[in-house]
PASEBA-1860 file (N, C-alpha, C; in nm, 3 decimals):
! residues 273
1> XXXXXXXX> -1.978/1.464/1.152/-2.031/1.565/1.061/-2.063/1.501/0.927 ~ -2.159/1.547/0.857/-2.234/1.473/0.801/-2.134/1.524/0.673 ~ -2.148/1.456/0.475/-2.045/1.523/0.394/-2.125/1.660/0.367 ~ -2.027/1.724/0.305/-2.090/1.831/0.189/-2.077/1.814/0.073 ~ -2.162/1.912/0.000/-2.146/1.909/-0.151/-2.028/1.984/-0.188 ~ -1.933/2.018/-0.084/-1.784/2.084/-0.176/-1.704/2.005/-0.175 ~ -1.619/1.949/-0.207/-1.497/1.866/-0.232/-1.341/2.005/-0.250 ~ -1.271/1.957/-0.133/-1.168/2.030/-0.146/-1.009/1.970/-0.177
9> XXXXXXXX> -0.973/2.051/-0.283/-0.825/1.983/-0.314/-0.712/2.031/-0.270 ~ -0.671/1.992/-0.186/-0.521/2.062/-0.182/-0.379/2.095/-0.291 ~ -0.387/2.200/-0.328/-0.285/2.249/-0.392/-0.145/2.241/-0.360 ~ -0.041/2.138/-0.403/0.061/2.108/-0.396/0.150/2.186/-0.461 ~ 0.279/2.204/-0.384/0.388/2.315/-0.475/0.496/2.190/-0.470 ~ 0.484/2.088/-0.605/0.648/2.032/-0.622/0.745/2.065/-0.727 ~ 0.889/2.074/-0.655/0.978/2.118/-0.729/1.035/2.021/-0.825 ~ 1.045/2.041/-0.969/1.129/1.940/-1.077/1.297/1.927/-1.023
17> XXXXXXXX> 1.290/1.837/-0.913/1.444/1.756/-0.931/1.567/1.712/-0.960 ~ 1.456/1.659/-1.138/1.538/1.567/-1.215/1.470/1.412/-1.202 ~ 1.426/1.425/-1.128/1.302/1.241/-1.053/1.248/1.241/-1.215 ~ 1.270/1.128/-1.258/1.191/1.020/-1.403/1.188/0.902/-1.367 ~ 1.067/0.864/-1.375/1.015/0.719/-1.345/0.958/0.655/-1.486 ~ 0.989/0.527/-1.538/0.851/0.507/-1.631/0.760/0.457/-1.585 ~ 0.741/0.368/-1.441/0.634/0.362/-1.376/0.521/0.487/-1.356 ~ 0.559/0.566/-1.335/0.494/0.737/-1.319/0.582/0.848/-1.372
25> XXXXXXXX> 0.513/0.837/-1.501/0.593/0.951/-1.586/0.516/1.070/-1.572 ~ 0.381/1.075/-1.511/0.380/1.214/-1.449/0.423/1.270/-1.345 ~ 0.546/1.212/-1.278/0.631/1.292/-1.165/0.745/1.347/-1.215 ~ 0.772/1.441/-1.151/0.922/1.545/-1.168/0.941/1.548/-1.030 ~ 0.894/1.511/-0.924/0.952/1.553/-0.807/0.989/1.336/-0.724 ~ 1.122/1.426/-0.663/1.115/1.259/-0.632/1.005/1.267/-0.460 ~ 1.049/1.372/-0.385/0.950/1.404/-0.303/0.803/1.357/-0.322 ~ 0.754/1.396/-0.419/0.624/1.333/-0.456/0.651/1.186/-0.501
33> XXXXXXXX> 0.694/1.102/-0.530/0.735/1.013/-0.506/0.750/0.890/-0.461 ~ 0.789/0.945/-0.332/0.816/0.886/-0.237/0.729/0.908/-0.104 ~ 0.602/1.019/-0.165/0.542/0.991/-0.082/0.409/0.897/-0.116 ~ 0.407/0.869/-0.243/0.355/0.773/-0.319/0.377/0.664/-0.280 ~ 0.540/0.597/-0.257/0.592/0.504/-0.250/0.564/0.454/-0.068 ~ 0.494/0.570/-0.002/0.461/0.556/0.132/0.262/0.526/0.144 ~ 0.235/0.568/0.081/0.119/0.550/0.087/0.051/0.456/0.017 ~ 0.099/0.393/-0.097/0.120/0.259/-0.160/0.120/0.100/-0.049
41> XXXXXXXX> 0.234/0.139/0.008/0.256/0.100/0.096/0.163/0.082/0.186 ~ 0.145/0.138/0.252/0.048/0.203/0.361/-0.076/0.115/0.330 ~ -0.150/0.123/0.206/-0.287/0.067/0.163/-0.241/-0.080/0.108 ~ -0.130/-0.147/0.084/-0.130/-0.246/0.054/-0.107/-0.360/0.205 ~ -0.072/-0.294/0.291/-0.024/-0.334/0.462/-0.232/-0.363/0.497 ~ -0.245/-0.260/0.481/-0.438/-0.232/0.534/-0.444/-0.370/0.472 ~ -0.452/-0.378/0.336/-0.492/-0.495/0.259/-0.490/-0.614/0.355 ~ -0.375/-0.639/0.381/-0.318/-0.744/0.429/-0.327/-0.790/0.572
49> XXXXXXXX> -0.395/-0.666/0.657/-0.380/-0.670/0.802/-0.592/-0.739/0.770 ~ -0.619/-0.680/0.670/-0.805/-0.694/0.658/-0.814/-0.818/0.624 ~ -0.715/-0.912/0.605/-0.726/-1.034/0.536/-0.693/-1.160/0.703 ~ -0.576/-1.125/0.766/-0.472/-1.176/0.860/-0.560/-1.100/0.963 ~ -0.618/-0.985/1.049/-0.635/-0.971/1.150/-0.741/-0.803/1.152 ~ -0.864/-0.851/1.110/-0.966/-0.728/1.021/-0.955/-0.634/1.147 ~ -0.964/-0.505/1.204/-1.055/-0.467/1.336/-1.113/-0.429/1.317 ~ -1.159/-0.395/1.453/-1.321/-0.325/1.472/-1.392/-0.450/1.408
57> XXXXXXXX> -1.471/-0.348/1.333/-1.620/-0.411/1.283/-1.611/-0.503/1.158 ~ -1.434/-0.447/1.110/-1.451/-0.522/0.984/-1.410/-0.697/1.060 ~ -1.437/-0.720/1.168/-1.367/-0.832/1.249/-1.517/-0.908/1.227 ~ -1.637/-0.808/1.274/-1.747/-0.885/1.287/-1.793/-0.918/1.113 ~ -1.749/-0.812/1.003/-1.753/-0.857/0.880/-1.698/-0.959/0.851 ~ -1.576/-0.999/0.882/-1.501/-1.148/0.871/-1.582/-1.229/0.925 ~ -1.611/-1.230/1.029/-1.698/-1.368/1.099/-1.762/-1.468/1.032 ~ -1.831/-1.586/1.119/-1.886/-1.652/1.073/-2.064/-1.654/1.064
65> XXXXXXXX> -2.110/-1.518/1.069/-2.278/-1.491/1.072/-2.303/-1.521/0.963 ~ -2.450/-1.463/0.979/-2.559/-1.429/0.840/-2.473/-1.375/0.763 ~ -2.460/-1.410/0.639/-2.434/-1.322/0.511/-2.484/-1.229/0.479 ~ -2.616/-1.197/0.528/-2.675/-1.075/0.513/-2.640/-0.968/0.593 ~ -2.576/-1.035/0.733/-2.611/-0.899/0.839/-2.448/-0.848/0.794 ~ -2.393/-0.951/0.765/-2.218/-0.923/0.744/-2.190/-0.835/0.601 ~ -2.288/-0.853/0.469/-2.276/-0.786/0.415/-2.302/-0.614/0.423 ~ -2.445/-0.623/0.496/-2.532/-0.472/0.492/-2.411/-0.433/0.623
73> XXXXXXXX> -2.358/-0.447/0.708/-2.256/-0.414/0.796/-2.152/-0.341/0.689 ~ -2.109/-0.424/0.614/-1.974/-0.390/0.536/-1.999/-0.227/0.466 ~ -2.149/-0.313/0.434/-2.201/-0.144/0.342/-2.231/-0.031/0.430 ~ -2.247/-0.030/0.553/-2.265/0.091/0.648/-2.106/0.165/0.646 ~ -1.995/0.037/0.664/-1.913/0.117/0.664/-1.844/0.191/0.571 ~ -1.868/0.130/0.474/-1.785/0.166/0.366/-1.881/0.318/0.329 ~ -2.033/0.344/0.322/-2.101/0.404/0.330/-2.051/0.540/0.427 ~ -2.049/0.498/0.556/-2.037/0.652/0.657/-1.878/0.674/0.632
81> XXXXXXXX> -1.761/0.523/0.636/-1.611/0.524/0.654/-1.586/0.567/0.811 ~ -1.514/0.475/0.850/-1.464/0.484/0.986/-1.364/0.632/1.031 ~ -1.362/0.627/1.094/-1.303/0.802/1.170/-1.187/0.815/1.159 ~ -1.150/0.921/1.149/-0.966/0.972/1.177/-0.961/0.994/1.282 ~ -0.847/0.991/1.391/-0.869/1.060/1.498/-0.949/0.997/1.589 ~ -0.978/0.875/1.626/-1.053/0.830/1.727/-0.996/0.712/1.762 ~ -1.025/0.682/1.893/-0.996/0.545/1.955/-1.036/0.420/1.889 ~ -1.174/0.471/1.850/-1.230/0.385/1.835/-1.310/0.436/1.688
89> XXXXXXXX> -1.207/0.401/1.584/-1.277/0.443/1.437/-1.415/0.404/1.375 ~ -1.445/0.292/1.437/-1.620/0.267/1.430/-1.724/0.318/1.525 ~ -1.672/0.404/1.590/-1.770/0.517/1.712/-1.881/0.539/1.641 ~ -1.873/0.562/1.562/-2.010/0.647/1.447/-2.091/0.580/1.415 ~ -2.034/0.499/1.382/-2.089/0.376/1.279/-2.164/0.305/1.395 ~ -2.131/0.262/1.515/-2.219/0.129/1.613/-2.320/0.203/1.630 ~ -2.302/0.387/1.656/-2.432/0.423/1.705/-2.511/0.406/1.630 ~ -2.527/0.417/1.511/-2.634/0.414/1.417/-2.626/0.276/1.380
97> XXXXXXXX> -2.585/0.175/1.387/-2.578/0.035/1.325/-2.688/0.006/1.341 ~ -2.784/-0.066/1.245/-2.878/-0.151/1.274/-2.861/-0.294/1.156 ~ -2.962/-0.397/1.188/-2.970/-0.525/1.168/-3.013/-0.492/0.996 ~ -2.977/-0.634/0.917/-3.019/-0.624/0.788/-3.183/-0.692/0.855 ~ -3.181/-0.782/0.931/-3.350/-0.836/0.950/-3.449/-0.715/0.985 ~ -3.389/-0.637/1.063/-3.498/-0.534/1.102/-3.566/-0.444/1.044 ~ -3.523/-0.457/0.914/-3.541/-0.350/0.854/-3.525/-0.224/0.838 ~ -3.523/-0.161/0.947/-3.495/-0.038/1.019/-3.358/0.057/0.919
105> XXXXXXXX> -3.348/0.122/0.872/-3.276/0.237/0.831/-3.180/0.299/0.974 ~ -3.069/0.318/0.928/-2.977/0.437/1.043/-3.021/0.540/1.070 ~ -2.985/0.587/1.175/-3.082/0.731/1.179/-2.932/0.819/1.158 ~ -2.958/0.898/1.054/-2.802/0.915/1.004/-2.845/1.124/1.013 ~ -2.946/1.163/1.132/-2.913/1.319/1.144/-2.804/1.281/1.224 ~ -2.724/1.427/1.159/-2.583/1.481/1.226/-2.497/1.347/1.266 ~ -2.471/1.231/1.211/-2.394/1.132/1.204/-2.285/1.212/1.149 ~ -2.149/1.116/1.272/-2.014/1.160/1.203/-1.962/1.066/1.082
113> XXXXXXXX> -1.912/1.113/0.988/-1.854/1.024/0.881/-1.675/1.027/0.887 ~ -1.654/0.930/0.820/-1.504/0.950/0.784/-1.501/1.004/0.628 ~ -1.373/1.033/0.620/-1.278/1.103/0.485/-1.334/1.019/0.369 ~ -1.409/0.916/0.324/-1.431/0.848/0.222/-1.550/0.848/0.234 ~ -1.636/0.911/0.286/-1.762/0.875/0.298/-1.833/0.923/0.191 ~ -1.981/0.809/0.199/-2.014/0.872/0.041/-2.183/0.931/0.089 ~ -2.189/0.947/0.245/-2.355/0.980/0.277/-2.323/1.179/0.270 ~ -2.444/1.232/0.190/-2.509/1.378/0.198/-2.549/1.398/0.306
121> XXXXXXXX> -2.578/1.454/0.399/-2.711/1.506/0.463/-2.829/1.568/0.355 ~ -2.819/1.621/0.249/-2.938/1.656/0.204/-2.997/1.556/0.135 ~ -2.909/1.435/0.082/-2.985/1.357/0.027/-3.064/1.281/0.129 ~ -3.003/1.229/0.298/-3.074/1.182/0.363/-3.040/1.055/0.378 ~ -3.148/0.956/0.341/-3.170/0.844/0.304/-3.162/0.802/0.203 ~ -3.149/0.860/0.097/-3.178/0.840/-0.079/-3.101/0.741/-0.110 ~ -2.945/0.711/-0.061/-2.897/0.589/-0.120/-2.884/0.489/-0.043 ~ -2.938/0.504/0.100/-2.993/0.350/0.161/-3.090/0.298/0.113
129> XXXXXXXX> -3.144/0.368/0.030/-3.294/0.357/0.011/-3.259/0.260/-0.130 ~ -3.216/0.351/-0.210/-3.137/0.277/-0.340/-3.073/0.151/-0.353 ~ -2.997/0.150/-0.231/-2.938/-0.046/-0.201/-3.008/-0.146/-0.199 ~ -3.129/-0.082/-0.028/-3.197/-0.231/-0.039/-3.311/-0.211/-0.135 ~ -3.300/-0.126/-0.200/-3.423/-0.149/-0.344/-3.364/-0.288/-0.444 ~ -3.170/-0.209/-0.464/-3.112/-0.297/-0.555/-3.060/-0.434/-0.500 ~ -3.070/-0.449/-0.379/-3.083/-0.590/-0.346/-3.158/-0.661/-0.351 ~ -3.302/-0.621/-0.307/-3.444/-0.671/-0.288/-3.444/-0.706/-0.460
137> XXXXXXXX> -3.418/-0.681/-0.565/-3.435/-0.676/-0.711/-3.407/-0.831/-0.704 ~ -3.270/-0.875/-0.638/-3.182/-0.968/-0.699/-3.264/-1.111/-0.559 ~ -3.349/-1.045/-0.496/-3.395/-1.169/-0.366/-3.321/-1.164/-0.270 ~ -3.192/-1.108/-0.240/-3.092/-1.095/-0.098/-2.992/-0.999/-0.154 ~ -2.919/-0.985/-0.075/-2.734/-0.915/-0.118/-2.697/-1.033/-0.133 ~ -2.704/-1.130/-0.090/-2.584/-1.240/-0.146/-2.660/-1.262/-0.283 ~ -2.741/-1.297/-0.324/-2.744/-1.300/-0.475/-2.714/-1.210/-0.556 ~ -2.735/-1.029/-0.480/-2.678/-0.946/-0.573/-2.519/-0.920/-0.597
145> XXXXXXXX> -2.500/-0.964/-0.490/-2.309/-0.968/-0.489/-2.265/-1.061/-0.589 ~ -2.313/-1.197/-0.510/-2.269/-1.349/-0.571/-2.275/-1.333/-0.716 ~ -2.363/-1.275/-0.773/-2.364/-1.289/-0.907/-2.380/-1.436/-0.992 ~ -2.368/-1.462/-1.097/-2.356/-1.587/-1.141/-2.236/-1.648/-1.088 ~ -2.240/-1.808/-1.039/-2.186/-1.883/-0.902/-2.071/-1.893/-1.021 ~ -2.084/-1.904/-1.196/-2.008/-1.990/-1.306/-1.842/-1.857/-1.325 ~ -1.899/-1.699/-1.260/-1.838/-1.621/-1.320/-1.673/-1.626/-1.248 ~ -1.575/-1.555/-1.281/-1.501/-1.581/-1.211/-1.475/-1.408/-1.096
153> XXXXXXXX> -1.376/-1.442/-1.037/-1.379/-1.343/-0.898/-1.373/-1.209/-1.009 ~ -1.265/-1.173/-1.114/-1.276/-1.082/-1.172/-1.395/-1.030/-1.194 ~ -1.449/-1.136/-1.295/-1.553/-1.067/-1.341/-1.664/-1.013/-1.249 ~ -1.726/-1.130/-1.153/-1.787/-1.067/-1.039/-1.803/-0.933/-1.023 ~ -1.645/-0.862/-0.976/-1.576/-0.763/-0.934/-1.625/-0.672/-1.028 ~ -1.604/-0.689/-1.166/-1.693/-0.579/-1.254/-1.794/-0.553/-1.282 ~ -1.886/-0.649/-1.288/-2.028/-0.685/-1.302/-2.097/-0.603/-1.177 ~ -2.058/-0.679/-1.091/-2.158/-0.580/-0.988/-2.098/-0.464/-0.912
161> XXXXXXXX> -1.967/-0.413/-0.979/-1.930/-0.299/-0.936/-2.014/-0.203/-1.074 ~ -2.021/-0.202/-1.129/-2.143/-0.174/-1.234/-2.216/-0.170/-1.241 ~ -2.345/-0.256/-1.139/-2.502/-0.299/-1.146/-2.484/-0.174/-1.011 ~ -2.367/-0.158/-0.924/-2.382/-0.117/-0.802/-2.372/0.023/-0.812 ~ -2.396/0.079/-0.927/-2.357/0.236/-0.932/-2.506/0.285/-0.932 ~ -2.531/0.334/-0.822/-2.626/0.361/-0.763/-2.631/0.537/-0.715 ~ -2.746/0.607/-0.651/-2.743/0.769/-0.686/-2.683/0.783/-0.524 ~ -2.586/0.821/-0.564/-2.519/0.883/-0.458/-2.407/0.824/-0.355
169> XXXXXXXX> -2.337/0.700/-0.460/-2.263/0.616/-0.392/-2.158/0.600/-0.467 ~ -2.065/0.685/-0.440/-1.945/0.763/-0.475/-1.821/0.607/-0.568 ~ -1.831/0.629/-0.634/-1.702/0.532/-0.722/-1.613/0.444/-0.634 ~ -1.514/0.556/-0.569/-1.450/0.526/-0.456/-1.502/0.427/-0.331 ~ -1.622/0.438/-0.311/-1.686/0.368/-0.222/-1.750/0.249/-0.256 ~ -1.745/0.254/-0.340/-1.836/0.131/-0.461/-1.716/0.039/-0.500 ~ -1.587/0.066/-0.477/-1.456/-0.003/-0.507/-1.397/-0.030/-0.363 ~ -1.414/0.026/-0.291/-1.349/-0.028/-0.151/-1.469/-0.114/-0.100
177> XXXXXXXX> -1.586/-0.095/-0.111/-1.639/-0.168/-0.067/-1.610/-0.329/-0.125 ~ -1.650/-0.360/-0.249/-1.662/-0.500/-0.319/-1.480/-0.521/-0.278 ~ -1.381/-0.468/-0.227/-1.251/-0.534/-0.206/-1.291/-0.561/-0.040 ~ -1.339/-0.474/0.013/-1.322/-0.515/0.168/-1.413/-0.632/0.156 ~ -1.510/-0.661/0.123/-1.611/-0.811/0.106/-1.539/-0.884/0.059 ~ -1.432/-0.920/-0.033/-1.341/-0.947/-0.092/-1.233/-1.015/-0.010 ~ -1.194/-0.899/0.079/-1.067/-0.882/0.148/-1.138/-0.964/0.285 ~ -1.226/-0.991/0.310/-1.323/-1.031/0.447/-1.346/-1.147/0.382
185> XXXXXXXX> -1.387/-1.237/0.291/-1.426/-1.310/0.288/-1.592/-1.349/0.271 ~ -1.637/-1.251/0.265/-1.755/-1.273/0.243/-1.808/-1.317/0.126 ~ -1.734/-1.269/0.004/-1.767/-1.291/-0.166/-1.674/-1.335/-0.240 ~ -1.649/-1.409/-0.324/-1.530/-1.416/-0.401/-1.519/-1.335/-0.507 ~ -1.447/-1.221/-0.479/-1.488/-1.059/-0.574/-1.287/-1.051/-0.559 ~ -1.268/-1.005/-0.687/-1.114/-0.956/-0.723/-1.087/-0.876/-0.804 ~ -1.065/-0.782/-0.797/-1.059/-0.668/-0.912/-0.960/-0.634/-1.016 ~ -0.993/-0.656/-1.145/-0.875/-0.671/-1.284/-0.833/-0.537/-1.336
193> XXXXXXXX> -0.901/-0.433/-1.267/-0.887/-0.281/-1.300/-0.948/-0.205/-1.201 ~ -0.890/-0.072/-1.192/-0.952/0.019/-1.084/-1.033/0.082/-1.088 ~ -1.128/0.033/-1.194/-1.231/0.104/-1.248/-1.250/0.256/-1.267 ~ -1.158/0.324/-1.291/-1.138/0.469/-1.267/-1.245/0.528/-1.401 ~ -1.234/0.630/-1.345/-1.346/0.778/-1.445/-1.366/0.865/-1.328 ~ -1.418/0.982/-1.424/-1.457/1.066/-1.322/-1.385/1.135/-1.265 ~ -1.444/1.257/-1.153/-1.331/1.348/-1.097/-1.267/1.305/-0.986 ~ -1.311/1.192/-0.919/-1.275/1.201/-0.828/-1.119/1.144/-0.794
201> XXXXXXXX> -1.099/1.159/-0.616/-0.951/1.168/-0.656/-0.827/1.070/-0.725 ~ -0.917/0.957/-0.682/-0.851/0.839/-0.705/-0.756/0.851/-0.890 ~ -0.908/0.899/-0.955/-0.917/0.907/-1.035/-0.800/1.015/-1.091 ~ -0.789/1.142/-1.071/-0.755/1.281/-1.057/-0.584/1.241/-1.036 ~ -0.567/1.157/-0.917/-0.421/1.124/-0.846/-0.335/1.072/-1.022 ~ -0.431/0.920/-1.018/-0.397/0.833/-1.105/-0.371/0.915/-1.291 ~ -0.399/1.017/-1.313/-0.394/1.074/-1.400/-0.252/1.185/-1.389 ~ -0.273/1.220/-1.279/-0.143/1.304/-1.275/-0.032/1.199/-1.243
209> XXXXXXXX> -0.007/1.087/-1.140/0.134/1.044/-1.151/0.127/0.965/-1.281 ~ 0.056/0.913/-1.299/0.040/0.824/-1.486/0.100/0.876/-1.585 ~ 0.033/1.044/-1.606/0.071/1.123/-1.678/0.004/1.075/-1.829 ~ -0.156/1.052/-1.793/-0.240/1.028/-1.932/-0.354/1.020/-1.855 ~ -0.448/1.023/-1.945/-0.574/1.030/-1.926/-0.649/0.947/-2.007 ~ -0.571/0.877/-2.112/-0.675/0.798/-2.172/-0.732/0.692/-2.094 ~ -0.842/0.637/-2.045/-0.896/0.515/-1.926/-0.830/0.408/-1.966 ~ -0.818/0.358/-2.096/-0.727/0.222/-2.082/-0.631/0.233/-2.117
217> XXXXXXXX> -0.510/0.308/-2.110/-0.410/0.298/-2.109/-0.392/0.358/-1.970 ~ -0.482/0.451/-1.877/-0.465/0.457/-1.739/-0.466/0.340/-1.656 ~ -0.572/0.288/-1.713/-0.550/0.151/-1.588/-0.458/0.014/-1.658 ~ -0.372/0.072/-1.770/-0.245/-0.040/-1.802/-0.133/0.032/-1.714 ~ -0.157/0.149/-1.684/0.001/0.204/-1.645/-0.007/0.195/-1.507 ~ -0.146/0.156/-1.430/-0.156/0.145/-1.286/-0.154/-0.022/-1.275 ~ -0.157/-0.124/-1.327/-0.111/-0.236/-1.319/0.013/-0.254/-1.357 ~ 0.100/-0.179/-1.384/0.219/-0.201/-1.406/0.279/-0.157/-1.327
225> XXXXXXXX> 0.217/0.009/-1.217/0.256/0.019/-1.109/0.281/-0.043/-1.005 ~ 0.121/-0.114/-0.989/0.157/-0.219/-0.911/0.218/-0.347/-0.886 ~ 0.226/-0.379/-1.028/0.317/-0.508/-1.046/0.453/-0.426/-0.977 ~ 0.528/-0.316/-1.050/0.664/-0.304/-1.009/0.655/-0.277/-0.855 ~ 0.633/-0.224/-0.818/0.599/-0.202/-0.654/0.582/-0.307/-0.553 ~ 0.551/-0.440/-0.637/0.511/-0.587/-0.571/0.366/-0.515/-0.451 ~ 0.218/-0.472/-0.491/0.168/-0.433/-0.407/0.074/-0.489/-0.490 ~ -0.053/-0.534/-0.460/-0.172/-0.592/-0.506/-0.252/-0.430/-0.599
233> XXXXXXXX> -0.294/-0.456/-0.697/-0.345/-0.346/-0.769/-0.438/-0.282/-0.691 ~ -0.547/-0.359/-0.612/-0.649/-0.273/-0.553/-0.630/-0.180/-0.470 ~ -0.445/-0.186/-0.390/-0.407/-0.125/-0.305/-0.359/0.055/-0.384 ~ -0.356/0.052/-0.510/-0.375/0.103/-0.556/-0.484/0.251/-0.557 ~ -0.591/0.214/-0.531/-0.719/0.241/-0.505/-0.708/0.398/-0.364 ~ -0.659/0.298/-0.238/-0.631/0.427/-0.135/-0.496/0.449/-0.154 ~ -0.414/0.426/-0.204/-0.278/0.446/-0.223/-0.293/0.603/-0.297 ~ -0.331/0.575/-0.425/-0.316/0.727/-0.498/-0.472/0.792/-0.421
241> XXXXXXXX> -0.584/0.799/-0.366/-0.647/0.855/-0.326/-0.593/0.954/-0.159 ~ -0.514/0.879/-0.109/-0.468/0.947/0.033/-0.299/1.041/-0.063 ~ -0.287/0.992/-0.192/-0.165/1.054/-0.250/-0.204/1.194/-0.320 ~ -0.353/1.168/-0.321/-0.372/1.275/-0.364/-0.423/1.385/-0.325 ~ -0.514/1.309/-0.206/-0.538/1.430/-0.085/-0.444/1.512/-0.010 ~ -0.337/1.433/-0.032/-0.248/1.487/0.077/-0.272/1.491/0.253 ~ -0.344/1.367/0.241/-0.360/1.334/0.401/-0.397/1.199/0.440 ~ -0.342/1.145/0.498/-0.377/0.993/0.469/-0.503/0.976/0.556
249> XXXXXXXX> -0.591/0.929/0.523/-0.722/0.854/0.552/-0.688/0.741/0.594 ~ -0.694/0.677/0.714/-0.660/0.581/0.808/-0.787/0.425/0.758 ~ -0.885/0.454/0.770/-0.983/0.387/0.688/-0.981/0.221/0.799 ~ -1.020/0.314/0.877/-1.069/0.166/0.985/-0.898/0.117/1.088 ~ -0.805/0.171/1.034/-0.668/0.174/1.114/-0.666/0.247/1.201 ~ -0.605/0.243/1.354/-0.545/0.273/1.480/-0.481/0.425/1.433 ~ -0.477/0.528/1.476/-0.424/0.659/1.457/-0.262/0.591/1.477 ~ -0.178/0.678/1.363/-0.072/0.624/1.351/-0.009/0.528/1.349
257> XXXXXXXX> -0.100/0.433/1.263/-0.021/0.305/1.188/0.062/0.362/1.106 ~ 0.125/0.282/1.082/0.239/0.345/0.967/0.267/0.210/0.914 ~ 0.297/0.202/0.789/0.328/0.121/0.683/0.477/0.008/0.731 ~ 0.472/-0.098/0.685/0.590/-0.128/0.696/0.679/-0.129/0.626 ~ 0.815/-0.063/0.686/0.916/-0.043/0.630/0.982/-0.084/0.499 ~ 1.009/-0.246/0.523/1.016/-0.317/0.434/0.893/-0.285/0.307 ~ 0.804/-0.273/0.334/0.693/-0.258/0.209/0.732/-0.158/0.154 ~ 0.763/-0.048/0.207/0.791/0.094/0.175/0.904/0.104/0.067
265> XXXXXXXX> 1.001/0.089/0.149/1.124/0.070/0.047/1.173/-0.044/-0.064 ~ 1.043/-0.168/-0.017/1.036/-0.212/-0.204/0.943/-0.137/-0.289 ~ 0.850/-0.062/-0.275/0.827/0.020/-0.391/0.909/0.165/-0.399 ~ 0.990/0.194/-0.288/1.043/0.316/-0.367/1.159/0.230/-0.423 ~ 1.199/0.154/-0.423/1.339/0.083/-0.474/1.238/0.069/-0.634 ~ 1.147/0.032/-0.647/1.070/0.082/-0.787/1.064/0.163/-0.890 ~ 1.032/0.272/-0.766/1.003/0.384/-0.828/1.157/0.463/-0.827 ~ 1.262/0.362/-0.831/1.370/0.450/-0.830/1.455/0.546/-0.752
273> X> 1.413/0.538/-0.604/1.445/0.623/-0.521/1.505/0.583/-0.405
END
């Protein structure tokens, strides 16, 4: 099913405790918490399994092909997002896959998406259309990624997460993507902040367990999260986004992965719990 233009939030009822963190001084519940301290978890494991043993498709993103076909691949998925609930979380995605040489566009009527996806049906085509415009600008995707060869992975990471904000290609998606290229090997891209703004949830999560809203002192109090937590900052990213949905988005993972243990309980041993 293709997205809509509503975005729905789930309304949480947590009870004040006594739970104080200074990692997340916007919690009162240790419940909330700890389910933070699970889903943290959870996206920093993904991290690590996309680096050590990618699946699916992000396997053929790791590979050793064209840089082109491996990049515009990465961007389909991160684009539709792999499925909840399926055997096979790239089902969606192969049917419509096509080649970066062919030119050819997805045929994306009534395509299923996953929970992160950033395609409309009413827009259509409008922000495939928008990519390879903003690639074709730069002569390939690897030059628009690569950026200057002198810069370092950070900066990269900001630069063209910036050039890449494009109409209709959701924040969230524009940040998992440049980490999974990242996390694959395709680019040397590393991210020094979570680039947050905006409503969305990532954003929305990170403001309520933070407990501020100013942007740079939000993304000082989410590197300090993640430092105490021992979890890579970008993990950050689906960590408070599935924390804030209140449903975890699997995001290319096997239905019922679950985090490892050990990961789990060094960030709630963090967060105090």
């Amino acid at each position: 099913m293709a997205r809509s233009n509503v975005t729905v939030r789930r309304v949480r009822e947590s009870v004040d405790d006594g739970y104080r963190s200074s990692l997340v001084p916007g919690l009162k519940s240790s419940e909330e918490a700890r389910r933070l301290a699970e889903e943290l978890a959870f996206a920093a494991d993904r991290l690590s399994l996309l680096e050590r043993d990618p699946p699916g498709l992000y396997g053929e993103v790791a590979g050793d092909g064209d840089a082109e076909e491996r990049t515009w691949l990465a961007f389909l998925i991160a684009y539709l997002c792999p499925l909840d609930g399926e055997e096979d979380p790239f089902c969606a995605i192969r049917v419509v896959q096509t080649t970066w040489e062919s030119g050819q566009l997805p045929s994306l009527d009534g395509v299923r998406t996953g929970p992160r996806t950033s395609h409309d049906s009413e827009r259509g085509s409008a922000t495939l259309d928008a990519y390879i415009t903003w690639a074709q600008r730069s002569g390939s995707q690897a030059a628009a990624f690569g950026g200057d060869p002198h810069w370092s992975p950070e900066r990269r990471f900001a630069r063209t997460f910036e050039r890449i904000s494009l109409p209709g290609l959701r924040r969230e998606v524009r940040f998992d993507l440049l980490v999974t290229l990242g996390y694959l090997g395709v680019y040397d891209l590393r991210p020094a902040a979570l680039e947050l703004g905006g409503d969305d949830q990532v954003t929305v999560g990170a403001k309520r367990a933070l407990g501020i809203g100013d942007p740079l002192l939000l993304e000082r109090r989410a590197a300090l999260l993640a430092e105490g937590c021992g979890v890579p900052l970008e993990a950050l990213d689906l960590g408070l986004y599935n924390w804030e949905r209140g449903e975890r988005a699997m995001m290319g993972l096997a239905a019922g992965a679950e985090a490892d243990p050990a990961t789990v309980a060094k960030a709630a041993s963090a967060l105090g719990l």
